[in-house]
C-alpha positions as CSV (number, residue, x, y, z in Angstrom):
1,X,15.1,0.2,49.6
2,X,16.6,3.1,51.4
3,X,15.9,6.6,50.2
4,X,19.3,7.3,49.3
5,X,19.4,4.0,46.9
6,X,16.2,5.3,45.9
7,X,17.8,8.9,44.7
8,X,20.9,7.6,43.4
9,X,18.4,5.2,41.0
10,X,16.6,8.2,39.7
11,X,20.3,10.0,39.2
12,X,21.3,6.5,37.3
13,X,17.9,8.0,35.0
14,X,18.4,11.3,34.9
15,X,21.7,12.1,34.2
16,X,23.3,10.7,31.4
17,X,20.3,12.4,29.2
18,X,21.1,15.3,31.1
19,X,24.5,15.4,30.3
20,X,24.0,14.4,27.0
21,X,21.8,16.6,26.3
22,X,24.2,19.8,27.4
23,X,27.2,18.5,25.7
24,X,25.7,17.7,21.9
25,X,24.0,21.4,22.3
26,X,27.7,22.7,22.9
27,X,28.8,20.5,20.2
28,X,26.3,21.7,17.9
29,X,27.3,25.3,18.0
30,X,30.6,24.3,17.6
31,X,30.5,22.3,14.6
32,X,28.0,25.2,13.1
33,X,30.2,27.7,13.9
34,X,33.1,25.7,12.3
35,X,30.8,25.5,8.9
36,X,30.5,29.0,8.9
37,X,34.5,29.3,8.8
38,X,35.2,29.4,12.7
39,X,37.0,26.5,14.0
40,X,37.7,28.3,17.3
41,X,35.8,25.6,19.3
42,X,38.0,22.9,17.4
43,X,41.1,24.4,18.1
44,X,40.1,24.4,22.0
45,X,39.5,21.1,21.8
46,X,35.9,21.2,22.3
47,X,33.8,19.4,19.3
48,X,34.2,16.2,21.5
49,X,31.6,14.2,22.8
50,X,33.9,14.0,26.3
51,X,31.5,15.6,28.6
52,X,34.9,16.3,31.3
53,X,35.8,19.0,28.3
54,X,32.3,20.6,28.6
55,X,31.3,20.7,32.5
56,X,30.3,24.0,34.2
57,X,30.8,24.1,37.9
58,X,27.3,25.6,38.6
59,X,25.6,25.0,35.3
60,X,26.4,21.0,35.4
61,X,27.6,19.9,39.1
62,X,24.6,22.0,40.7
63,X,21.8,20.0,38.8
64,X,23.3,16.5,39.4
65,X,23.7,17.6,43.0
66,X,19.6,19.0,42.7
67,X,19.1,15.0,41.1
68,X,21.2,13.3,43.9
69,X,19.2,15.4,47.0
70,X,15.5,14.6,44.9
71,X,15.2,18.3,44.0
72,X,13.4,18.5,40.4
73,X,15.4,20.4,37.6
74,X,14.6,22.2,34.4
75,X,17.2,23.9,33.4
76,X,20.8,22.8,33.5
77,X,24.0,24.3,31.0
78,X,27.2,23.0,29.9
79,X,30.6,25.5,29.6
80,X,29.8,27.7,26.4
81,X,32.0,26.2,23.6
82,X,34.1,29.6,22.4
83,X,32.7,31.2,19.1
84,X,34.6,34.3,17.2
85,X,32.0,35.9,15.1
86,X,34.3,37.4,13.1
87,X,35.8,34.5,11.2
88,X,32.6,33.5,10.5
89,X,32.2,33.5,6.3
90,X,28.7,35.7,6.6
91,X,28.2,37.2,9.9
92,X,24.9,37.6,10.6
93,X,23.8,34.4,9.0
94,X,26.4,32.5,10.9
95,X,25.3,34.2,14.3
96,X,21.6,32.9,13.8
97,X,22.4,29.2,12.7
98,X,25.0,29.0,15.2
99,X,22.8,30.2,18.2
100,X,20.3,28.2,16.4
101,X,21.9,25.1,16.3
102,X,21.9,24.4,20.2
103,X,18.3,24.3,20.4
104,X,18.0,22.5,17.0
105,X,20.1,20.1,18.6
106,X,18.0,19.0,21.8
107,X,14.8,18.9,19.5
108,X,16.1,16.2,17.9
109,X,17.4,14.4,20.8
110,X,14.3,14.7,22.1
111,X,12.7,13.3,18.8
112,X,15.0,10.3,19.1
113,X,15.0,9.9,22.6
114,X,10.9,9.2,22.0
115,X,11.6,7.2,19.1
116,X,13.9,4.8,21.9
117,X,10.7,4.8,24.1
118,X,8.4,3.7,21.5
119,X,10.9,1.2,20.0
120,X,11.3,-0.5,23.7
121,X,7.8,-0.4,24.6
122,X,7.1,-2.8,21.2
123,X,10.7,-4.3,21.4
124,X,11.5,-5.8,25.2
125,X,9.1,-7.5,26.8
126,X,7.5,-6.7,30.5
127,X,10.0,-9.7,32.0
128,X,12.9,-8.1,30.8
129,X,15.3,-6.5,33.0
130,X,16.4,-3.8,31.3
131,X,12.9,-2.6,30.0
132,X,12.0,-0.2,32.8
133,X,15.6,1.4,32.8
134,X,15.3,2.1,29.2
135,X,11.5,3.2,29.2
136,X,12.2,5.8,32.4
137,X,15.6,6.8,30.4
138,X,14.0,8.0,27.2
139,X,11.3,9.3,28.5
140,X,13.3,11.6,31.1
141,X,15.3,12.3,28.2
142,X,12.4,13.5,25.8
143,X,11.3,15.9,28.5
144,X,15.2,17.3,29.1
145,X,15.8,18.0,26.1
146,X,12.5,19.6,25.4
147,X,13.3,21.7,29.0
148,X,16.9,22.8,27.7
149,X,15.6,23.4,23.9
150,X,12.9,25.9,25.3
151,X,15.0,27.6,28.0
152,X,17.6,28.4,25.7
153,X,15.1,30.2,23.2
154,X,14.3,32.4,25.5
155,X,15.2,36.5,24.5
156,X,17.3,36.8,27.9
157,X,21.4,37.0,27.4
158,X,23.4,35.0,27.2
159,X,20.9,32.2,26.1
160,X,20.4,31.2,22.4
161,X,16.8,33.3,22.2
162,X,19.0,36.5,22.6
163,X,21.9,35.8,20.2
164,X,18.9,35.0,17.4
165,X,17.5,38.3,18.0
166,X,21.0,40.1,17.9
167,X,21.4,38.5,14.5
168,X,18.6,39.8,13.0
169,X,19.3,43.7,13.9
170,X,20.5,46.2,12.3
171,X,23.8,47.1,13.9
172,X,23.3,50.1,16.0
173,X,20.5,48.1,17.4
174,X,22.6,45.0,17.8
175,X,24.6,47.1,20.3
176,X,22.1,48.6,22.2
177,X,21.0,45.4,22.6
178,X,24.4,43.7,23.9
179,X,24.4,46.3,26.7
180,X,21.4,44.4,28.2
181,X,23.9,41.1,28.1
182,X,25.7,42.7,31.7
183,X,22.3,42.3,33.4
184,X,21.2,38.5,31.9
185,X,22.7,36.7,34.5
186,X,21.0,38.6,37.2
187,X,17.4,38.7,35.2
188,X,17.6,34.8,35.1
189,X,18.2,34.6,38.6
190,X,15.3,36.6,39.3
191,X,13.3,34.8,37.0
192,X,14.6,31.3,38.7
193,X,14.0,32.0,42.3
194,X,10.9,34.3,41.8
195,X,9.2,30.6,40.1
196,X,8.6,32.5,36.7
197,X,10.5,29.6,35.1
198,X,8.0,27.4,36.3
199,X,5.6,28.7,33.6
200,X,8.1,27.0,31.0
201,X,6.7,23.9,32.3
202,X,3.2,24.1,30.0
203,X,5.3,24.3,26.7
204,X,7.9,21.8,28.0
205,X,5.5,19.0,29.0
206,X,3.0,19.7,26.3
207,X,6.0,18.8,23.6
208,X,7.2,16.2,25.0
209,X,3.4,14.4,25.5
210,X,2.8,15.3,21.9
211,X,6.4,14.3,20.6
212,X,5.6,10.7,22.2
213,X,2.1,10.1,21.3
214,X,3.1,10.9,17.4
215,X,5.9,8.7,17.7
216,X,3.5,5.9,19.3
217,X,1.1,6.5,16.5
218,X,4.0,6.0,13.7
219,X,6.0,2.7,15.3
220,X,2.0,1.3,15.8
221,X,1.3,2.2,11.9
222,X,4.9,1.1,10.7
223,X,4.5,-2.4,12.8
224,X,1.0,-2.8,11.4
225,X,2.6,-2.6,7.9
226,X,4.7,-5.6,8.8
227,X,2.6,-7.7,10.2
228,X,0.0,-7.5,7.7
């Protein structure tokens, strides 16, 4: 197999969780914000699933190229969904959930993604065709997820980390703190190409090992309980 087959196989692995992963995240503040009385997302048209409605020409197209040329990835974003805080029923409570809800959102996926793993590793057997597809796909998953979930906690506008810490100050301090939001961009640049992201990688990988040895302990105690 040629090296190009050989990268386009491990796009075939890596990007539908990636993409998955950016769109339910976009989706989740969405349909938050909606419970909190803002159905601006809705009325754009953006609490799909569609992932064509949610791709970012740098945040999307640049990691899938990075995928397609072998270049590892971390970090990856879809089109912010639009959210107007002020049809929100309770402000600040709707500005934490709602900026929570993202990261909530990849957590779980990552939770089910190693949940798939487990269930195929006991399930299909080592002839099966399909097995090591499924195996590399969850497990990629687990770890993108995990990636995305963790980047987007960070304190650094526009991410998620910054918008929880917005909501919980008072409001003079909630503007002094959206000035800092015209510099984010640049700080996470700096922090990208200087390889200070990198350190991410120790929380990151350290989840997603412990996310799929609990799950491996709970499908091997539930499957004892049935055979017994």
């Amino acid at each position: 197999m040629d090296q190009f087959s050989e990268r386009l196989q491990i796009l075939a692995v890596q990007a539908m969780p990636f993409l998955i992963a950016i769109v339910f995240h976009e989706v989740a503040h969405g349909m938050m914000a909606k419970r909190f009385g803002d159905p601006t997302a809705e009325e754009a048209g953006r609490l799909t699933l569609n992932p064509l409605s949610h791709l970012d020409p740098v945040g999307t197209f640049l990691p899938l190229a990075s995928m397609l040329m072998g270049i590892p990835i971390l970090f990856g974003w879809a089109k912010p969904v639009p959210i107007d805080p002020r049809r929100f029923s309770h402000r600040r409570s709707g500005l934490f959930m709602v900026a929570a809800a993202g990261p909530l959102m990849n957590f779980f996926l990552a939770f089910v993604s190693a949940a798939i793993y487990c269930a195929a590793s006991l399930a299909l057997s080592e002839e099966s065709a399909s097995r090591e597809f499924i195996l590399n796909t969850a497990i990629v998953s687990v770890s993108i997820n995990y990636a995305l979930g963790i980047f987007n906690l960070l304190p650094i506008p526009p991410l998620d980390g910054s918008r929880l810490i917005e909501s919980m100050l008072p409001k003079r301090a909630a503007l002094q703190f959206e000035k800092v939001s015209r510099y984010g961009f640049a700080i996470l640049l700096l922090l990208l190409f200087s390889g200070a992201l990198n350190l991410l990688q120790v929380p990151i990988q350290g989840a997603a090992r412990l996310t799929v040895y609990w799950m491996a302990q709970l499908f091997e105690w539930s499957y004892s309980l049935l055979v017994a």
